[in-house]
C-alpha positions in Angstrom: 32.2 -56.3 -12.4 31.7 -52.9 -13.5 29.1 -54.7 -16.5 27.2 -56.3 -13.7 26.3 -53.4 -11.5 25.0 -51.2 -15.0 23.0 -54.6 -15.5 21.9 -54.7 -12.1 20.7 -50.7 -11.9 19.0 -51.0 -15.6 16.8 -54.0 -14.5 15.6 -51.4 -11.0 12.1 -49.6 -11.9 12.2 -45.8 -11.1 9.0 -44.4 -9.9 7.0 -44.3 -6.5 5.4 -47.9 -5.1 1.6 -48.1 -4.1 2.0 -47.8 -0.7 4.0 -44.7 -1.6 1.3 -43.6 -3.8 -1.4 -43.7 -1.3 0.3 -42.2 1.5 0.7 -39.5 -0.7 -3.2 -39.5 -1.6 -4.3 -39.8 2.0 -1.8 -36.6 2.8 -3.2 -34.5 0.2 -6.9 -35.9 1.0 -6.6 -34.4 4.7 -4.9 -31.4 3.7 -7.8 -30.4 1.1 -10.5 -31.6 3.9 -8.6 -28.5 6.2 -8.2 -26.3 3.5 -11.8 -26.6 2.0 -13.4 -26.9 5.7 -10.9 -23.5 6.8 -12.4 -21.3 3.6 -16.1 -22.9 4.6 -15.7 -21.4 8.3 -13.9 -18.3 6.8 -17.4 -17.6 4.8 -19.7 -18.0 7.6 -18.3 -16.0 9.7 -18.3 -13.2 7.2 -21.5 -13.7 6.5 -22.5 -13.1 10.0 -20.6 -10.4 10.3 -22.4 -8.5 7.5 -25.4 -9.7 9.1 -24.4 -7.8 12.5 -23.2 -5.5 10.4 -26.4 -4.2 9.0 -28.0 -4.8 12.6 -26.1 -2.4 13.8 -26.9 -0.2 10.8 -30.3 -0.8 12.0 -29.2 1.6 15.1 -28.6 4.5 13.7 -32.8 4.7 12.5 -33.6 4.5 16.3 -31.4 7.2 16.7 -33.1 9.4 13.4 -36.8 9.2 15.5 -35.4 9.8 18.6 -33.5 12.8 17.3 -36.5 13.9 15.9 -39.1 13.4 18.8 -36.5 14.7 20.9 -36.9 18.2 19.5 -40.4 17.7 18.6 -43.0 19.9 20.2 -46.3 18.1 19.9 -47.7 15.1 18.0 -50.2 15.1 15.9 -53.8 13.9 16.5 -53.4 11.5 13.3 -50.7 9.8 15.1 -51.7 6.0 15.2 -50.5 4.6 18.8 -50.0 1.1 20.8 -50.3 -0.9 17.3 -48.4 -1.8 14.5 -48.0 -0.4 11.9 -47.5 2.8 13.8 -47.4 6.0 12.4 -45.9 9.3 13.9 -46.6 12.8 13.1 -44.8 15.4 15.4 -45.5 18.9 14.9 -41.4 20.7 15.3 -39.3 23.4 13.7 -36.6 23.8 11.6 -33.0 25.4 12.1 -34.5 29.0 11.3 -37.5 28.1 14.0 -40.1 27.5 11.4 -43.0 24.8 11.4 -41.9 21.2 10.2 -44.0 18.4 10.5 -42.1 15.5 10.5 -43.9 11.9 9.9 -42.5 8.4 10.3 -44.7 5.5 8.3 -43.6 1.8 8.0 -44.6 1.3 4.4 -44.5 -2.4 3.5 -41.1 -3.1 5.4 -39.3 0.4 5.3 -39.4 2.9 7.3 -40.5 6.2 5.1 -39.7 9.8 6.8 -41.3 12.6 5.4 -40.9 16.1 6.1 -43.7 19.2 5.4 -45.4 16.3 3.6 -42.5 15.3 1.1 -40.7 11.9 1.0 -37.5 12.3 2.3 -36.7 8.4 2.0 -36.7 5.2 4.0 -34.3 4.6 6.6 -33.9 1.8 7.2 -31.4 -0.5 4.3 -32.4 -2.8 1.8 -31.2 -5.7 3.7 -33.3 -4.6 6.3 -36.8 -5.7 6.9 -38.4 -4.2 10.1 -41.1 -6.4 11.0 -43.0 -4.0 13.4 -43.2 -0.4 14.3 -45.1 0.6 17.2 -45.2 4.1 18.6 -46.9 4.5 22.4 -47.6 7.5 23.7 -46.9 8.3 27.8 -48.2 11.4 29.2 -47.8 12.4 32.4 -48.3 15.8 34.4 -44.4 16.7 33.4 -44.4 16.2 29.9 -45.1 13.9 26.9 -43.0 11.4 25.8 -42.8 8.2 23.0 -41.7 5.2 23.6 -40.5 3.2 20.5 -40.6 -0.5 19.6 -39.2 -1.7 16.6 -38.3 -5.4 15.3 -36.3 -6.2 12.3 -34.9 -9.0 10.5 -32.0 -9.2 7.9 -33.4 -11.1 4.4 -29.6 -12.7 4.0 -29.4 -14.0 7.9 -30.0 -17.8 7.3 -31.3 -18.0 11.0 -33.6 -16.1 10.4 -33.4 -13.7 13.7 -35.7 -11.0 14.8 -33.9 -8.3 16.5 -36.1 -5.8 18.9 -35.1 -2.3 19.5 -36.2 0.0 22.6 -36.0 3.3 23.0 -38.2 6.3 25.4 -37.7 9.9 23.9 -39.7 13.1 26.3 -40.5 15.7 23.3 -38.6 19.0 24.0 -42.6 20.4 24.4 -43.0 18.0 27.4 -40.2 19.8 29.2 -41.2 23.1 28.8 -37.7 24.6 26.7 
């Protein structure tokens, strides 16, 4: 009897069935679909979070001109208001209360800040396109102030978004300090 059963285990195929087989091709087929679809999702959102990212950058400008027109005394006649491009020139002073003219240009799709005539750099990052730059004067009785209205759009956002930034500055002149 012993003969038999060595017979009987010899004549038994090892290996896995078909069913087997594509039970096991069906579990790894939805397992890559949630992995593959997982590290898809993962890339979006980092992409839109660089894209946020660099509009939030974009903040930190707004805050550059305002700083600037905030301490500014006058603005220049050459000043081109209420279109876009706009161009500021703002007549202020320096740490040691000297002149400083201070001028802010969109050239192409950066924003260029020069100081006492020399290039200081663009602003804005190269991700960063700003779309339109408008500078309008208010004058009142009180004081002078600029309002500011920039758009911008990130060249990697697939959306292609425009963002719109607001800010009012009164000129340190328009207070009388």
């Amino acid at each position: 009897m012993i003969k038999e059963n060595n017979n009987s285990n010899k004549n038994r195929k090892s290996g896995y069935s078909l069913v087997e087989t594509l039970v096991y091709v069906a579990i790894f087929s939805i397992l890559s679909v949630v992995v593959v679809r997982t590290i898809v999702v993962m890339m979006r959102s980092f992409s839109e979070t660089v894209v946020i990212r660099d509009f939030l950058k974009t903040s930190f400008i707004m805050e550059r001109v305002s700083r600037e027109i905030r301490i500014a005394e006058s603005t220049d006649p050459t000043s081109i208001f209420d279109s876009s491009p706009g161009y500021l020139k703002i007549n202020s002073t320096d740490d040691s209360g000297n002149p400083k003219i201070v001028e802010f240009q969109l050239i192409g799709t950066d924003l260029q800040l020069k100081e006492n005539s020399v290039v200081i750099g663009n602003l804005n990052i190269a991700n960063i396109k700003i779309i339109s730059l408008i500078f309008r004067q208010i004058s009142t009785p009180q004081g002078e102030a600029i309002k500011i209205e920039m758009s911008i759009q990130n060249i990697h956002d697939k959306s292609a978004r425009i963002e719109n930034f607001y800010d009012t500055v009164e000129m340190r002149g328009g207070y009388g300090i």
